[in-house]
KOLGU-4560 file (N, C-alpha, C; in nm, 3 decimals, padded with zeros to 5 digits):
<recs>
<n_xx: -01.602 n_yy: 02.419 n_zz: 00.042 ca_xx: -01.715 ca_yy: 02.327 ca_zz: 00.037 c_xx: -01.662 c_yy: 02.183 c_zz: 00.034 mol: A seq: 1 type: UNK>
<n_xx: -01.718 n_yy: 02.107 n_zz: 00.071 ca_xx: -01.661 ca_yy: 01.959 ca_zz: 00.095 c_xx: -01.740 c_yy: 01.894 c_zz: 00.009 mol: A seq: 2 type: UNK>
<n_xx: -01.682 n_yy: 01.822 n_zz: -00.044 ca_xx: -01.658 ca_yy: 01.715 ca_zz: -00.194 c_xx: -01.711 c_yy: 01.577 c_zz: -00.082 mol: A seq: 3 type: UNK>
<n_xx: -01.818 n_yy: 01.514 n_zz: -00.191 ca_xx: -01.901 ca_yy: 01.377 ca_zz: -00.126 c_xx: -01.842 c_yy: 01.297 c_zz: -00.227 mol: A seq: 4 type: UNK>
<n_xx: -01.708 n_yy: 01.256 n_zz: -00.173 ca_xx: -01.569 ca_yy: 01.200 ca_zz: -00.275 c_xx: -01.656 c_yy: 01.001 c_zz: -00.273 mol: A seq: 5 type: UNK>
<n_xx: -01.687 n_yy: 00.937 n_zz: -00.335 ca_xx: -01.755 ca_yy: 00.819 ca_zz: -00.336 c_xx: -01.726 c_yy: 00.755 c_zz: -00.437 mol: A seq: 6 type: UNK>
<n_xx: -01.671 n_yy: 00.619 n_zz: -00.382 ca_xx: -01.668 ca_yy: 00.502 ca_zz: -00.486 c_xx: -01.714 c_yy: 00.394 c_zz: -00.409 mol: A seq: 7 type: UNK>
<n_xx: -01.810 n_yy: 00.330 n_zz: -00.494 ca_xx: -01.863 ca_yy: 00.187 ca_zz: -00.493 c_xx: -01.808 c_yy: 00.089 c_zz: -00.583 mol: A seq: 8 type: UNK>
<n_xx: -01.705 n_yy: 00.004 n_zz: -00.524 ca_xx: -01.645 ca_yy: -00.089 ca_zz: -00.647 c_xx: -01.639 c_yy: -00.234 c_zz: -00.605 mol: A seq: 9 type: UNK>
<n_xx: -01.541 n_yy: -00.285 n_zz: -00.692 ca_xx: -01.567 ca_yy: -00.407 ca_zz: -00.719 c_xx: -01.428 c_yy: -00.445 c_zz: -00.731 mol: A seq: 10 type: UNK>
<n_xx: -01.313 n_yy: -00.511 n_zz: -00.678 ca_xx: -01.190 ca_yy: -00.527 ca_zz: -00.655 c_xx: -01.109 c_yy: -00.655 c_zz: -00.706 mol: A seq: 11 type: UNK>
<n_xx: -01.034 n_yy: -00.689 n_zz: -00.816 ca_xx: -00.973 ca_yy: -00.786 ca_zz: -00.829 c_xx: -00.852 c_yy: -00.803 c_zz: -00.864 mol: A seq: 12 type: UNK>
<n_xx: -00.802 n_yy: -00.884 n_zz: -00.701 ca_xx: -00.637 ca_yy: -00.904 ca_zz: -00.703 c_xx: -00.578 c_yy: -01.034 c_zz: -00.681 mol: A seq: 13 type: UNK>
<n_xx: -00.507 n_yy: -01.018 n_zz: -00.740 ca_xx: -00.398 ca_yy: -01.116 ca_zz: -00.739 c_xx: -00.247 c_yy: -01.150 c_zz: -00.655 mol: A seq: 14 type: UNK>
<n_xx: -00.170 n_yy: -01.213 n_zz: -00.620 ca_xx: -00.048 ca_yy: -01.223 ca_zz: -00.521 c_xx: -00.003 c_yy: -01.346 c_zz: -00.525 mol: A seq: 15 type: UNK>
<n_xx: 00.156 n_yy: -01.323 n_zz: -00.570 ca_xx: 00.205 ca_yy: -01.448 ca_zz: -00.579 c_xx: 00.358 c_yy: -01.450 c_zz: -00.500 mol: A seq: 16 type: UNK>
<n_xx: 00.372 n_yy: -01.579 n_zz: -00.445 ca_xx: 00.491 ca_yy: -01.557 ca_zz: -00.375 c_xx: 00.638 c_yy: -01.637 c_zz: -00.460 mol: A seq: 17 type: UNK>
<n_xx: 00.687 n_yy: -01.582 n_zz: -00.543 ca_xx: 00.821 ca_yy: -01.661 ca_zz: -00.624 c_xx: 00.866 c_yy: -01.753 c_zz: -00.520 mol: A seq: 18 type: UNK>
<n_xx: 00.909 n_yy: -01.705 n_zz: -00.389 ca_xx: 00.963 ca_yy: -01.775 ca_zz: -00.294 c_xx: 00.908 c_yy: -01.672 c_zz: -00.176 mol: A seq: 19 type: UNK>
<n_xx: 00.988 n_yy: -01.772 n_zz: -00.034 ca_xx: 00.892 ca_yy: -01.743 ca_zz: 00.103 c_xx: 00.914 c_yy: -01.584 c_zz: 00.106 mol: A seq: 20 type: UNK>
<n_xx: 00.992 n_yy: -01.545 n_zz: 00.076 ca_xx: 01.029 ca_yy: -01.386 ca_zz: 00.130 c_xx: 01.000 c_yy: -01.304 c_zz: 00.051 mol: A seq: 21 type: UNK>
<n_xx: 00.962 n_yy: -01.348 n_zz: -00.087 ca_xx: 00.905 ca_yy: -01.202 ca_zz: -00.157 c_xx: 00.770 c_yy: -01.252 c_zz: -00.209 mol: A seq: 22 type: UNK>
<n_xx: 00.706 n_yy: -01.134 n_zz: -00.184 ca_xx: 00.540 ca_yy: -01.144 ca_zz: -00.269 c_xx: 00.509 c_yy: -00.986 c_zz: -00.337 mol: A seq: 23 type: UNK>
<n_xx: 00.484 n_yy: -01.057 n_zz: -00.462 ca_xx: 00.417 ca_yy: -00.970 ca_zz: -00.570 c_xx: 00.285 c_yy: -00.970 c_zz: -00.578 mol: A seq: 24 type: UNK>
<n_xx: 00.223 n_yy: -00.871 n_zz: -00.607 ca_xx: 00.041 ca_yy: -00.814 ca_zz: -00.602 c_xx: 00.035 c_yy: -00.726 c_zz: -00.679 mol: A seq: 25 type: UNK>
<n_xx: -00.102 n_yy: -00.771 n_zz: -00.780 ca_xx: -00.201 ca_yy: -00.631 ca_zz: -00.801 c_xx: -00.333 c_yy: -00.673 c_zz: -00.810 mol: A seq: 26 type: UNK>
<n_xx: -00.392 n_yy: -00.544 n_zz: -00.844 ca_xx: -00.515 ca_yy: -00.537 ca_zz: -00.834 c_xx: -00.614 c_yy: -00.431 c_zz: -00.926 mol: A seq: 27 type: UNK>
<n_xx: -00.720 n_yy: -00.468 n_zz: -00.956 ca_xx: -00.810 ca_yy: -00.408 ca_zz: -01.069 c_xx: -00.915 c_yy: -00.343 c_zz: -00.967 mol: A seq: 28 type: UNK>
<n_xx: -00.956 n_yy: -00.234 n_zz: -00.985 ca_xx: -01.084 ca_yy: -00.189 ca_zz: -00.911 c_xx: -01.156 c_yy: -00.128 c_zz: -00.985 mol: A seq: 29 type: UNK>
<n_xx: -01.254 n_yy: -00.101 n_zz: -01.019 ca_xx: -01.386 ca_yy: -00.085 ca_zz: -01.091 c_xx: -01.497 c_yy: -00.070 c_zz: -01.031 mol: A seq: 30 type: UNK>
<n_xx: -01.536 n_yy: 00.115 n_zz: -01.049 ca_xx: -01.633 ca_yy: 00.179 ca_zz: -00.964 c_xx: -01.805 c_yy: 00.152 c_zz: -01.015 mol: A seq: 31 type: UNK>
<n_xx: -01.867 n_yy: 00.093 n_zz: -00.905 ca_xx: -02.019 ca_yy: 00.078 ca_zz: -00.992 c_xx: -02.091 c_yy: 00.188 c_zz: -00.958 mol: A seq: 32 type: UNK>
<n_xx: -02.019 n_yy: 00.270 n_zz: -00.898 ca_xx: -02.127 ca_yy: 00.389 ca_zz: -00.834 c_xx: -02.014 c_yy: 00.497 c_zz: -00.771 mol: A seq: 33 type: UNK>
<n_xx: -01.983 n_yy: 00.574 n_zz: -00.817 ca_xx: -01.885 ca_yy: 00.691 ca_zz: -00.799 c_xx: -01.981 c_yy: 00.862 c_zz: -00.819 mol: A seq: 34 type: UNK>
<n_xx: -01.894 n_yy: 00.951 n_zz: -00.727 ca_xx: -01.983 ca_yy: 01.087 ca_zz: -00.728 c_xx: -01.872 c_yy: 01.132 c_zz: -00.674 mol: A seq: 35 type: UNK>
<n_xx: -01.869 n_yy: 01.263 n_zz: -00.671 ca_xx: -01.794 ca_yy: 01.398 ca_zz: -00.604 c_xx: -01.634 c_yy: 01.398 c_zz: -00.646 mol: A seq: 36 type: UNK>
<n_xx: -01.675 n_yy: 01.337 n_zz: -00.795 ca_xx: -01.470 ca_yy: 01.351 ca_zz: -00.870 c_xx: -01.454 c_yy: 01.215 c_zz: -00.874 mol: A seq: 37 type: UNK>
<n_xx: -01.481 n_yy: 01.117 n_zz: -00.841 ca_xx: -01.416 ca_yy: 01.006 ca_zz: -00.821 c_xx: -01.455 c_yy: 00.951 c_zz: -00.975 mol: A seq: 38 type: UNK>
<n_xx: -01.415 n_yy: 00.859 n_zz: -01.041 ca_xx: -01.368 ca_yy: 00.789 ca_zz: -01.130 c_xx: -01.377 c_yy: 00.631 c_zz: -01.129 mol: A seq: 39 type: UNK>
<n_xx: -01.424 n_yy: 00.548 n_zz: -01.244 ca_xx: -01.452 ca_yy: 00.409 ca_zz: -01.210 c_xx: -01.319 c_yy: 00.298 c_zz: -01.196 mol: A seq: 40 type: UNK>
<n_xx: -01.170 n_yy: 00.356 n_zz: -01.285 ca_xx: -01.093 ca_yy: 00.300 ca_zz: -01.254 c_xx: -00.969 c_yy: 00.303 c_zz: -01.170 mol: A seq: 41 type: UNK>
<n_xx: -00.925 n_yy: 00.202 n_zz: -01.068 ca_xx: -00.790 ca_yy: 00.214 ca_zz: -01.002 c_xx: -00.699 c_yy: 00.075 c_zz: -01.030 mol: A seq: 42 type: UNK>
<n_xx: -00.598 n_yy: 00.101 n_zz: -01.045 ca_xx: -00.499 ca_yy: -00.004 ca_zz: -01.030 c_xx: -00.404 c_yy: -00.046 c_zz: -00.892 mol: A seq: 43 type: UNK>
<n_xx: -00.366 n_yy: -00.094 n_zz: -00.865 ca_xx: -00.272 ca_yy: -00.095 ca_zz: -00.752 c_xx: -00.151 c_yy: -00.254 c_zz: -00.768 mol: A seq: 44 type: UNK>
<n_xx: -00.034 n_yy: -00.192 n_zz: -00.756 ca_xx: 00.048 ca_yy: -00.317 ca_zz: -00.735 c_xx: 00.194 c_yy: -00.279 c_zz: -00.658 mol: A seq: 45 type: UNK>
<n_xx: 00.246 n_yy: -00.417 n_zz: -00.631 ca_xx: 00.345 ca_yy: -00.392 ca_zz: -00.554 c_xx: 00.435 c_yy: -00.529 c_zz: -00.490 mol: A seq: 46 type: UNK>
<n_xx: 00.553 n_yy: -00.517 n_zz: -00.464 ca_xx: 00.647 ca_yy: -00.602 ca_zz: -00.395 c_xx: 00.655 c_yy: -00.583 c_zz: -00.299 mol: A seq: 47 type: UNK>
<n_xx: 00.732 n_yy: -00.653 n_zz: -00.189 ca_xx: 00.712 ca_yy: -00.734 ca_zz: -00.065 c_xx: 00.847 c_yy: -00.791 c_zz: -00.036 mol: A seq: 48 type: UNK>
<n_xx: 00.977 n_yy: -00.775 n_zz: 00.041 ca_xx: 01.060 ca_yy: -00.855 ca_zz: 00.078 c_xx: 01.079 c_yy: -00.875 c_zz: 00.238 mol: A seq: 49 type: UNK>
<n_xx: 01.018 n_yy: -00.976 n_zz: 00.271 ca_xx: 01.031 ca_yy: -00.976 ca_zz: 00.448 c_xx: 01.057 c_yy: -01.120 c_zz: 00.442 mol: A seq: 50 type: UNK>
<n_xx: 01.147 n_yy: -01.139 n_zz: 00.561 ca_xx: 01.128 ca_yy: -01.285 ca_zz: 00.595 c_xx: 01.057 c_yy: -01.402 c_zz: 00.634 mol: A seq: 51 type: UNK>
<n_xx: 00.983 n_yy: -01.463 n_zz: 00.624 ca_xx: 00.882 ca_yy: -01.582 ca_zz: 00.583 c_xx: 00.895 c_yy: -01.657 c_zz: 00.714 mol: A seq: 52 type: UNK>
<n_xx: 01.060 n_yy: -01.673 n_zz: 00.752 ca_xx: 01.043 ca_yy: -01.788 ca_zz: 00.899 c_xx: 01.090 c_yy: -01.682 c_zz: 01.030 mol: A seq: 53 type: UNK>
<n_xx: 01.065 n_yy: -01.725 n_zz: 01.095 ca_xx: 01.099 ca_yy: -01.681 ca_zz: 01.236 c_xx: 01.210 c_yy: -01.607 c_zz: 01.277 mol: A seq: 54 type: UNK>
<n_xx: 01.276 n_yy: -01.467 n_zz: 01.323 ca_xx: 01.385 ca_yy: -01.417 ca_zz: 01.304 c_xx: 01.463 c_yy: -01.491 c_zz: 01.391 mol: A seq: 55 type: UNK>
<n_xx: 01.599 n_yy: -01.402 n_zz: 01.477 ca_xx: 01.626 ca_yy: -01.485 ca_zz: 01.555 c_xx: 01.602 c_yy: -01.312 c_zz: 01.649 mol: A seq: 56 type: UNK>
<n_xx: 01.702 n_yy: -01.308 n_zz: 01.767 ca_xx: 01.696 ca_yy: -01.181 ca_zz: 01.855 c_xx: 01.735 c_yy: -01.069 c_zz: 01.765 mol: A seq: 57 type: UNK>
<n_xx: 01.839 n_yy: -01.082 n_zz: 01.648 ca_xx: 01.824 ca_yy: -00.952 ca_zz: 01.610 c_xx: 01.711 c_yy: -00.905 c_zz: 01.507 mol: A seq: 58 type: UNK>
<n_xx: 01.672 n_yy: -01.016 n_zz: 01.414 ca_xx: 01.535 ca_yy: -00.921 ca_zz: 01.327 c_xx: 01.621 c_yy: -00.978 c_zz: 01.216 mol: A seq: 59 type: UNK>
<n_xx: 01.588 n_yy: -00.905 n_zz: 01.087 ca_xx: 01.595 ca_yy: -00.901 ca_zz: 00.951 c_xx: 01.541 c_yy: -00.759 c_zz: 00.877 mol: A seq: 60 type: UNK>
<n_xx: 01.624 n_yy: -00.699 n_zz: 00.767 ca_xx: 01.549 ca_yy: -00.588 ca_zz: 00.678 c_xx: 01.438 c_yy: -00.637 c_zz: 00.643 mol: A seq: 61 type: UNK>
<n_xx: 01.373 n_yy: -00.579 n_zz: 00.612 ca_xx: 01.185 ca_yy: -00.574 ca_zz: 00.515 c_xx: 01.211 c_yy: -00.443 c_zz: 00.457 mol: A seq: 62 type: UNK>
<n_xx: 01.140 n_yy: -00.465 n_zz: 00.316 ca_xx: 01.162 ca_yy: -00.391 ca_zz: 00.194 c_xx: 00.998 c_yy: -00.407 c_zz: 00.113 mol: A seq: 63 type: UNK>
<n_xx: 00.947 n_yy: -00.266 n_zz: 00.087 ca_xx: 00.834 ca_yy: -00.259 ca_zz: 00.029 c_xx: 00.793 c_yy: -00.190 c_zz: -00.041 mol: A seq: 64 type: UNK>
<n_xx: 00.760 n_yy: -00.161 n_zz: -00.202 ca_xx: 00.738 ca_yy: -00.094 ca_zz: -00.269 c_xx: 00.588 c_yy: -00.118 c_zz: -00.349 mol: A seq: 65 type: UNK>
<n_xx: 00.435 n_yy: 00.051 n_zz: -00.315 ca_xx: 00.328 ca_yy: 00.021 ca_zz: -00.363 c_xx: 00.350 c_yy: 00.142 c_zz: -00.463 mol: A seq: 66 type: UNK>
<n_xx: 00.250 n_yy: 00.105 n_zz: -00.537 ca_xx: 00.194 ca_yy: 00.238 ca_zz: -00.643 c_xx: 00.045 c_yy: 00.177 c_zz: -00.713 mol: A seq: 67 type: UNK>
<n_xx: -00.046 n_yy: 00.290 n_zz: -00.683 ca_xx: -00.171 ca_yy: 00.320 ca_zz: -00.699 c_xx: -00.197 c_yy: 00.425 c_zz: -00.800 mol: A seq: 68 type: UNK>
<n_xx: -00.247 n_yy: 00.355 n_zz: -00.909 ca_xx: -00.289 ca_yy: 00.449 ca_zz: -01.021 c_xx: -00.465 c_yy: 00.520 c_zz: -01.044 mol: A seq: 69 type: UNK>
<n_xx: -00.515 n_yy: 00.640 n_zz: -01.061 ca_xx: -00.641 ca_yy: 00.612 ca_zz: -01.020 c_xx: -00.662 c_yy: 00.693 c_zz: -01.133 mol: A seq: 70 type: UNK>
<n_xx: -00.783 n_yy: 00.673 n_zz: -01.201 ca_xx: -00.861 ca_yy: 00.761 ca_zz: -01.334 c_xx: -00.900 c_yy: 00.902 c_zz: -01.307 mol: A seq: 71 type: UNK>
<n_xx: -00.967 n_yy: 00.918 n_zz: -01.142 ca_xx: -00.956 ca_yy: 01.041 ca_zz: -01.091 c_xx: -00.854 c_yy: 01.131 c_zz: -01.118 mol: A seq: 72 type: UNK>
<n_xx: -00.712 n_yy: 01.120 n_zz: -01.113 ca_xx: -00.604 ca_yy: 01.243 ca_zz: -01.126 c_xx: -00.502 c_yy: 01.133 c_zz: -01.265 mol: A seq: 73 type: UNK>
<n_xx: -00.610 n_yy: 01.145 n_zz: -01.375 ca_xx: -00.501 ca_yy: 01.076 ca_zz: -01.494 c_xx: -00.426 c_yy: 00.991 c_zz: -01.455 mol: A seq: 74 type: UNK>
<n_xx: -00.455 n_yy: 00.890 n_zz: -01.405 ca_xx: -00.378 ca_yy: 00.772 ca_zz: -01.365 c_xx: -00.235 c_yy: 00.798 c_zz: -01.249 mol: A seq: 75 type: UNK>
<n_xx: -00.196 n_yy: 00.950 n_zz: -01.230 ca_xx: -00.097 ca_yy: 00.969 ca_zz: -01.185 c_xx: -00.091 c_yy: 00.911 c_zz: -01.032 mol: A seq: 76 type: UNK>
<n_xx: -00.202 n_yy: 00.914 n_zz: -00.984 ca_xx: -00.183 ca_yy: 00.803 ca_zz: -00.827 c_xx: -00.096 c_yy: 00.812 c_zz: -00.720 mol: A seq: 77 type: UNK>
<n_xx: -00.034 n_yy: 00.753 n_zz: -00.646 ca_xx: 00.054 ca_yy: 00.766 ca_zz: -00.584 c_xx: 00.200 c_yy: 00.658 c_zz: -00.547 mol: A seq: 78 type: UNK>
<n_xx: 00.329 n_yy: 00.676 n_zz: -00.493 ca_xx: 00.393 ca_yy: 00.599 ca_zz: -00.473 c_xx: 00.406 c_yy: 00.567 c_zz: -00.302 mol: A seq: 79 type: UNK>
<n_xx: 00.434 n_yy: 00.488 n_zz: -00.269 ca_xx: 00.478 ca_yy: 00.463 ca_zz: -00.112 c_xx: 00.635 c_yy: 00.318 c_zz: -00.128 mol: A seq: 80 type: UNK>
<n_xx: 00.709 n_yy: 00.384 n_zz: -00.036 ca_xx: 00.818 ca_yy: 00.304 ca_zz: 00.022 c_xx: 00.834 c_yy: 00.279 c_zz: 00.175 mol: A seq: 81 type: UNK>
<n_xx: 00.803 n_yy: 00.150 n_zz: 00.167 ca_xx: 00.865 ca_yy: 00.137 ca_zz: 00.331 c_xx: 00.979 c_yy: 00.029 c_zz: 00.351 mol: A seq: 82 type: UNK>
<n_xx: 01.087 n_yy: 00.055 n_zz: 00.430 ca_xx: 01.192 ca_yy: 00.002 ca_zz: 00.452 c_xx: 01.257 c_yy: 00.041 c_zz: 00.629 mol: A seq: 83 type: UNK>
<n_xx: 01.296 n_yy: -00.126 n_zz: 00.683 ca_xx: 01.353 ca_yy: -00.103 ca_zz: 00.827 c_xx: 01.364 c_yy: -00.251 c_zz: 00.870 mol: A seq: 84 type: UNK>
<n_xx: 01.326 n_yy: -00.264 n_zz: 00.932 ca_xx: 01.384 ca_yy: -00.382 ca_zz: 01.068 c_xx: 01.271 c_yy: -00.494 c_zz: 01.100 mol: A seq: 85 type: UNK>
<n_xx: 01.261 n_yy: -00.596 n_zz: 01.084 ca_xx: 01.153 ca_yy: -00.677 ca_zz: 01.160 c_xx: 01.156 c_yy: -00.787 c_zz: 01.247 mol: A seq: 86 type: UNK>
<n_xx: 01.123 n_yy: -00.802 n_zz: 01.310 ca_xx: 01.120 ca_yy: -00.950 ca_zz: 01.391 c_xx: 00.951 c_yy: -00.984 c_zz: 01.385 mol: A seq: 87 type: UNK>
<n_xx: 01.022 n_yy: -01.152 n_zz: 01.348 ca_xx: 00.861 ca_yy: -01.205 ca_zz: 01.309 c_xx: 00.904 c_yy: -01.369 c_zz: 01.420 mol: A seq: 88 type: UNK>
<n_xx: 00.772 n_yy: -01.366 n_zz: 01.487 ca_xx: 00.781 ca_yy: -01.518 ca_zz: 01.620 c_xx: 00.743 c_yy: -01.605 c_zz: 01.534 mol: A seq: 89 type: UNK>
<n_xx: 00.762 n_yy: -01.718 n_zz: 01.586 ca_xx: 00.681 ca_yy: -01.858 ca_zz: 01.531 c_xx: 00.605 c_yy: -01.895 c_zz: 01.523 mol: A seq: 90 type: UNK>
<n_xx: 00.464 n_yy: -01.792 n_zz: 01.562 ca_xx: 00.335 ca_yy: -01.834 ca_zz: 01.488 c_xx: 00.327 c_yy: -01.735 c_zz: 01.395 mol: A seq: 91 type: UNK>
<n_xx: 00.373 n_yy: -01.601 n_zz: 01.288 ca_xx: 00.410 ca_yy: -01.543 ca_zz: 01.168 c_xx: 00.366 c_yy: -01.435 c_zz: 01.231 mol: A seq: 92 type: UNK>
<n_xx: 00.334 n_yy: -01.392 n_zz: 01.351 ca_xx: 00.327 ca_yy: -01.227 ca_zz: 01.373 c_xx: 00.478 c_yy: -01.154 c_zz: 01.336 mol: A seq: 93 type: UNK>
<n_xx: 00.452 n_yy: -01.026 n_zz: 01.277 ca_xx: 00.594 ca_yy: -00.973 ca_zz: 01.346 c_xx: 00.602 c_yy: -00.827 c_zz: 01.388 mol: A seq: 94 type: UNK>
<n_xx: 00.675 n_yy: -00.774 n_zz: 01.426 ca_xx: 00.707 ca_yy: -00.653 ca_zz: 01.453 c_xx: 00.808 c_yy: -00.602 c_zz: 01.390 mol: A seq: 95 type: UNK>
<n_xx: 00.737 n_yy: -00.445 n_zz: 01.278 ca_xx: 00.849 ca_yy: -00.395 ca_zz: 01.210 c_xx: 00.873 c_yy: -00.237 c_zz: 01.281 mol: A seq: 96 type: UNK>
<n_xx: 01.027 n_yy: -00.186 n_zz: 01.282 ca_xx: 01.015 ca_yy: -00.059 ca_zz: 01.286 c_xx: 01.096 c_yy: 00.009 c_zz: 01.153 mol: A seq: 97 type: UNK>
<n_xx: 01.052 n_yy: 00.075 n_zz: 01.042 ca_xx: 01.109 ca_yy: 00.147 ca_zz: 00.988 c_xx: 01.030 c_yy: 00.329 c_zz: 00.955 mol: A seq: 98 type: UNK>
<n_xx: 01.062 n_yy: 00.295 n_zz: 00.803 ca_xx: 01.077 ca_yy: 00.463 ca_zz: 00.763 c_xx: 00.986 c_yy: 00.404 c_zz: 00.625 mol: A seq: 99 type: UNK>
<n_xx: 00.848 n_yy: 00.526 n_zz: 00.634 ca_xx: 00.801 ca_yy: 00.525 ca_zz: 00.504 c_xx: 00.788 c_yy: 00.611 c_zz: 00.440 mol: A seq: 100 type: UNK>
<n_xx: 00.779 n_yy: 00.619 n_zz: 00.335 ca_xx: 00.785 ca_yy: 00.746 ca_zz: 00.212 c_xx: 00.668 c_yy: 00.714 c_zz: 00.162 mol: A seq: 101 type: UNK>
<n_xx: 00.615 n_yy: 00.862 n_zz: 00.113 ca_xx: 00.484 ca_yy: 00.881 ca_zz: 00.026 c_xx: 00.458 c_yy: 00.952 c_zz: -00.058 mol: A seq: 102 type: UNK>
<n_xx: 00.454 n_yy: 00.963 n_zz: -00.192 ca_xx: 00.506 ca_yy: 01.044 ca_zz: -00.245 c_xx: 00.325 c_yy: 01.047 c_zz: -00.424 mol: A seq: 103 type: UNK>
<n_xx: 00.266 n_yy: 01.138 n_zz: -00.369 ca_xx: 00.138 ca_yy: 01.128 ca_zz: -00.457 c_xx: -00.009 c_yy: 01.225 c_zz: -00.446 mol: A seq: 104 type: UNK>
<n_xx: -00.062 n_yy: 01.152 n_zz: -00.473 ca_xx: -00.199 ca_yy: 01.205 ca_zz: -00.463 c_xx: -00.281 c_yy: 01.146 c_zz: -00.368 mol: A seq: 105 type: UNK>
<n_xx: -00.301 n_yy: 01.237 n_zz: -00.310 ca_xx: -00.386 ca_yy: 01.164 ca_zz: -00.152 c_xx: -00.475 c_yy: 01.061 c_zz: -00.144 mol: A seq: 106 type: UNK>
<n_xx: -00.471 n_yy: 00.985 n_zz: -00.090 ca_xx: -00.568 ca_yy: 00.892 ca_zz: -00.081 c_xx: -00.703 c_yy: 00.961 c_zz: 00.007 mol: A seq: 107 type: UNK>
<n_xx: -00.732 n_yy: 01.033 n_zz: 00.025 ca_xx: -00.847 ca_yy: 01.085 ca_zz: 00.178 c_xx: -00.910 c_yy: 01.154 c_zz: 00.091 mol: A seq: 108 type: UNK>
<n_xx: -01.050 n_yy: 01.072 n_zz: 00.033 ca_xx: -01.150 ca_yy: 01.119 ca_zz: -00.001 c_xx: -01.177 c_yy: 01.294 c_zz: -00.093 mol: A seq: 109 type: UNK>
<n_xx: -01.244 n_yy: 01.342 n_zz: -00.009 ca_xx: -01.241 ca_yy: 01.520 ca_zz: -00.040 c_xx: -01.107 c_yy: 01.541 c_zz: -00.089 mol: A seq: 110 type: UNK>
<n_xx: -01.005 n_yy: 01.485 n_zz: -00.096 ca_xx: -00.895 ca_yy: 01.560 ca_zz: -00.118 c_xx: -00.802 c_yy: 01.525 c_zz: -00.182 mol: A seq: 111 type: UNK>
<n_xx: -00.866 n_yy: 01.442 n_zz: -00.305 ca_xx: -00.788 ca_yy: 01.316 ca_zz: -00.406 c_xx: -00.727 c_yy: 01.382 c_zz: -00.508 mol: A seq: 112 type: UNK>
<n_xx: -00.731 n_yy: 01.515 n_zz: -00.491 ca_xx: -00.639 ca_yy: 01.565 ca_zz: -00.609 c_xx: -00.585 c_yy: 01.654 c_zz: -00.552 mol: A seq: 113 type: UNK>
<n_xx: -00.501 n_yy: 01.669 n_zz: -00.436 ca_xx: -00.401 ca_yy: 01.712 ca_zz: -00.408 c_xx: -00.268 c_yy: 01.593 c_zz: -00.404 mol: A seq: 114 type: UNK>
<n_xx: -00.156 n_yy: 01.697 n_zz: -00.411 ca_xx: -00.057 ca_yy: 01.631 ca_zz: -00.421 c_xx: 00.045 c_yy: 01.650 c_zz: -00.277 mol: A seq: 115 type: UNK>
<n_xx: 00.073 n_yy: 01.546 n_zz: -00.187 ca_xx: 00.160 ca_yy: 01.543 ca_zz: -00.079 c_xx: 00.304 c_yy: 01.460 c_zz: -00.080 mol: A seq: 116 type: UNK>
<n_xx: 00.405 n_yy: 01.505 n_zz: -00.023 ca_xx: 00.505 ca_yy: 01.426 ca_zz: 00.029 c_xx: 00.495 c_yy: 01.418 c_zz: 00.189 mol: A seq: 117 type: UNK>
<n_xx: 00.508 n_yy: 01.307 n_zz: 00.228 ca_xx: 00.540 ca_yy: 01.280 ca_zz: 00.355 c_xx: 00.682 c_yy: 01.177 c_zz: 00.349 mol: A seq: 118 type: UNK>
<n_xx: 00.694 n_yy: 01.170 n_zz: 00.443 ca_xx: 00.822 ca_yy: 01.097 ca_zz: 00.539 c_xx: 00.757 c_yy: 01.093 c_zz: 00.675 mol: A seq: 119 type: UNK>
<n_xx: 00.823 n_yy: 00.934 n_zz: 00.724 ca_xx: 00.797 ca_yy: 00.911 ca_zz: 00.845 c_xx: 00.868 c_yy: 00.849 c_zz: 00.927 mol: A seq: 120 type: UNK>
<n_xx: 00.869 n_yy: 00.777 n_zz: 01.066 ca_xx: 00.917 ca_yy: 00.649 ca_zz: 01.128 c_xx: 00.795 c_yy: 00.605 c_zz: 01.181 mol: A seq: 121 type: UNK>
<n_xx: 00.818 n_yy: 00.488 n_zz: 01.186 ca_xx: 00.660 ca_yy: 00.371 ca_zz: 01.192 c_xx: 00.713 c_yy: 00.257 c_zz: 01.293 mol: A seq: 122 type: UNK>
<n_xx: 00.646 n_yy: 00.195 n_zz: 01.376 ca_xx: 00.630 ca_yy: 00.066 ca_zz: 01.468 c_xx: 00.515 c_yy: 00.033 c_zz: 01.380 mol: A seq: 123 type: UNK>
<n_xx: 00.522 n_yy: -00.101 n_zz: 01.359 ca_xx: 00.340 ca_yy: -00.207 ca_zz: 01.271 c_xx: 00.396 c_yy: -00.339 c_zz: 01.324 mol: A seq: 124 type: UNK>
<n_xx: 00.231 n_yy: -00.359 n_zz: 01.382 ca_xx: 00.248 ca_yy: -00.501 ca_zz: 01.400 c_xx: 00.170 c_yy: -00.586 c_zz: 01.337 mol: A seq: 125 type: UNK>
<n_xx: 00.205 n_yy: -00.697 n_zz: 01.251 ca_xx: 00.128 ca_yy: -00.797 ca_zz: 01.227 c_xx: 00.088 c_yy: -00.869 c_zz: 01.239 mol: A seq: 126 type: UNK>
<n_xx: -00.041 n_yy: -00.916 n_zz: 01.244 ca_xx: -00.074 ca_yy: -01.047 ca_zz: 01.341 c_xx: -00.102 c_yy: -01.155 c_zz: 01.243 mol: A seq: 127 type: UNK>
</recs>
């Protein structure tokens, strides 16, 4: 039977950059209207190391670490790592290719209390 997994919230985050290449974040979420398991609180935070100015032809590492805590599965939530290669042009798009890790409780609705590992390789572009 399929779970009508629902949150209606209300989101407040924060992000600060120490310097150009790393940024720190989190965030408060608070459900005004939740049904089918879901729960009124989530947390989320995380670091950020990519380069800020323009690469040159070869790129630069980027380094990224999230974790999402949610009231639904006892705060246990999930982790994600992504780490690889980027080139970013001179108006701040860039293009990364690495490898991400996932390691938690699903984010996809109906199915927030299962637990998955994935591994991947990824192309993202940012505009």
């Amino acid at each position: 039977m399929r779970r009508n997994y629902v949150r209606d919230s209300i989101v407040l985050g924060a992000g600060i950059r120490p310097n150009e290449d790393v940024r720190l974040y989190a965030e408060a979420d608070w459900a005004f209207y939740d049904d089918g398991g879901a729960k009124p609180w989530e947390f989320q935070f995380g670091i950020e190391y990519a380069p800020g100015q323009p690469t040159d032809a070869w790129g630069a590492p980027f380094f990224a670490i999230n974790s999402r805590l949610r009231e639904d599965v006892d705060f246990s939530g999930n982790f994600t790592l992504q780490t690889g290669w980027l080139w970013r042009s001179t108006n701040g798009s860039a293009l990364r290719f690495g490898l991400q890790y996932f390691n938690g409780m699903l984010d996809l609705g109906q199915f927030y209390d299962e637990h998955e590992e994935q591994v991947g390789l990824g192309l993202w572009y940012d505009y």
